[in-house]
C-alpha positions as a Markdown table, in Angstrom:
| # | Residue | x | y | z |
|---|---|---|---|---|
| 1 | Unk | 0.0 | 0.0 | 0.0 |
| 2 | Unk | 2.8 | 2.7 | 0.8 |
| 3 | Unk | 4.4 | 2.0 | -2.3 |
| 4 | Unk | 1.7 | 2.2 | -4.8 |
| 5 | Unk | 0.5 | 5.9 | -2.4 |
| 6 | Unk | 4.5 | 7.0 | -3.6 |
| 7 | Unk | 3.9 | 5.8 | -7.0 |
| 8 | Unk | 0.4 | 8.3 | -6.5 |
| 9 | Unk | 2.6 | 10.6 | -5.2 |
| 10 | Unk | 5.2 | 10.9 | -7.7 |
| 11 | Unk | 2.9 | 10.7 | -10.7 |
| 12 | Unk | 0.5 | 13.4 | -9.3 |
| 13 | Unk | 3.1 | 15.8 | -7.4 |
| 14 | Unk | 2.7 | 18.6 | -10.0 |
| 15 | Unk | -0.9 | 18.9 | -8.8 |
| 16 | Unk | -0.2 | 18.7 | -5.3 |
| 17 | Unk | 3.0 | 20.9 | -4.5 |
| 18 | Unk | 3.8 | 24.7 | -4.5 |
| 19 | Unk | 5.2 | 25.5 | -7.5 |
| 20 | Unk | 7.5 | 28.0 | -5.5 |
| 21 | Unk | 9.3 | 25.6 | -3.9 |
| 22 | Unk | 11.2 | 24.2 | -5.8 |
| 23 | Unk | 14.2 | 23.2 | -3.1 |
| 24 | Unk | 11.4 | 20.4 | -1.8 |
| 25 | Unk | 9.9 | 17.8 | -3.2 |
| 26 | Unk | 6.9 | 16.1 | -2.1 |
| 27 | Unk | 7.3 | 12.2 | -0.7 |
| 28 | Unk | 5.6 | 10.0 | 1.1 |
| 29 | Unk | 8.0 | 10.2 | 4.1 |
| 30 | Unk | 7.9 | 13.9 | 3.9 |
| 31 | Unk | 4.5 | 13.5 | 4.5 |
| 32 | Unk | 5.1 | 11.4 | 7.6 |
| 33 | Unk | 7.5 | 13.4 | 8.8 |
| 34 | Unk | 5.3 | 16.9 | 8.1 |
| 35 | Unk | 2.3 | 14.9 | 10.4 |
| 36 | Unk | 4.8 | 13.5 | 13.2 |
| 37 | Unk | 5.7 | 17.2 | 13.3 |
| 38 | Unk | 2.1 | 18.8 | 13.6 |
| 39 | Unk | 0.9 | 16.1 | 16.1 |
| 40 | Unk | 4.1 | 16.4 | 18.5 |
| 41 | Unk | 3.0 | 20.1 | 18.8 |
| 42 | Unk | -0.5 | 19.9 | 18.9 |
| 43 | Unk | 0.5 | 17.4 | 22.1 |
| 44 | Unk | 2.8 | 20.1 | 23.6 |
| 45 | Unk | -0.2 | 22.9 | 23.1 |
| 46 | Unk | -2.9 | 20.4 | 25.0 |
| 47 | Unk | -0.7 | 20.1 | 27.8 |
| 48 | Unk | 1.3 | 17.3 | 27.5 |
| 49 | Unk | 5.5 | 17.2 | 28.9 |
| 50 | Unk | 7.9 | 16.5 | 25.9 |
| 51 | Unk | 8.3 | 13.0 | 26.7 |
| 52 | Unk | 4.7 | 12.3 | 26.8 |
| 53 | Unk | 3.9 | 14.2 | 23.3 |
| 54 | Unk | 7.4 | 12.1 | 22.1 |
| 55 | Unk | 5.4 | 8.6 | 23.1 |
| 56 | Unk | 2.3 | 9.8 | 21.8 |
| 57 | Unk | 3.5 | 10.3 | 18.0 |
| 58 | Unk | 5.8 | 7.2 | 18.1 |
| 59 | Unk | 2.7 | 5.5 | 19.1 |
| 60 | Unk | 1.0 | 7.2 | 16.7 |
| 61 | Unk | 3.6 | 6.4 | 13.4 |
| 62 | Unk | 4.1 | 2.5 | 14.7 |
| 63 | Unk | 7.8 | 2.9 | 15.4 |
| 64 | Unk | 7.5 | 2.7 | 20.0 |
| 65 | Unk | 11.0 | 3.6 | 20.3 |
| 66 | Unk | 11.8 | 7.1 | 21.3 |
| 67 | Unk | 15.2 | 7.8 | 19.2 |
| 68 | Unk | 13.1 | 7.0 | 15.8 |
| 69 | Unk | 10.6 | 9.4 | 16.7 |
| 70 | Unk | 13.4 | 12.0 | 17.7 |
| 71 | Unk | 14.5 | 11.8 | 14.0 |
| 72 | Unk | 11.4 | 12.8 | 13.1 |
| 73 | Unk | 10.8 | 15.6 | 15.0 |
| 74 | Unk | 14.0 | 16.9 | 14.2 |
| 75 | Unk | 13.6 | 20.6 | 12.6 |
């Protein structure tokens, strides 16, 4: 299934991304990593410590181990 959405991806990015930005270019693990991003803050905005928001989206993207997710959070 994640292959054939990058295939999707890749054949359909013209309609999808901002022609301006040109120094990106839209993938699935972008994606992932645009949503781990957005979640981990929406966690810290609700309340929650970093640790907890850090469990949360590891949960959350099927990984469980903190230093994966702390690649993905990396800005």
């Amino acid at each position: 299934m994640i292959k054939q959405i990058q295939n999707f991806l890749y054949r359909h990015r013209d309609k999808f991304q901002d022609p301006s930005r040109t120094d990106v270019q839209l993938t699935y693990h972008g994606l992932r990593h645009t949503r781990a991003e957005e979640l981990y803050d929406s966690c810290i905005n609700s309340g929650m410590s970093d640790l907890e928001a850090r469990r949360y989206v590891s949960d959350y993207l099927g990984h469980f181990r903190d230093e994966v997710t702390r690649i993905y959070l990396v800005k």
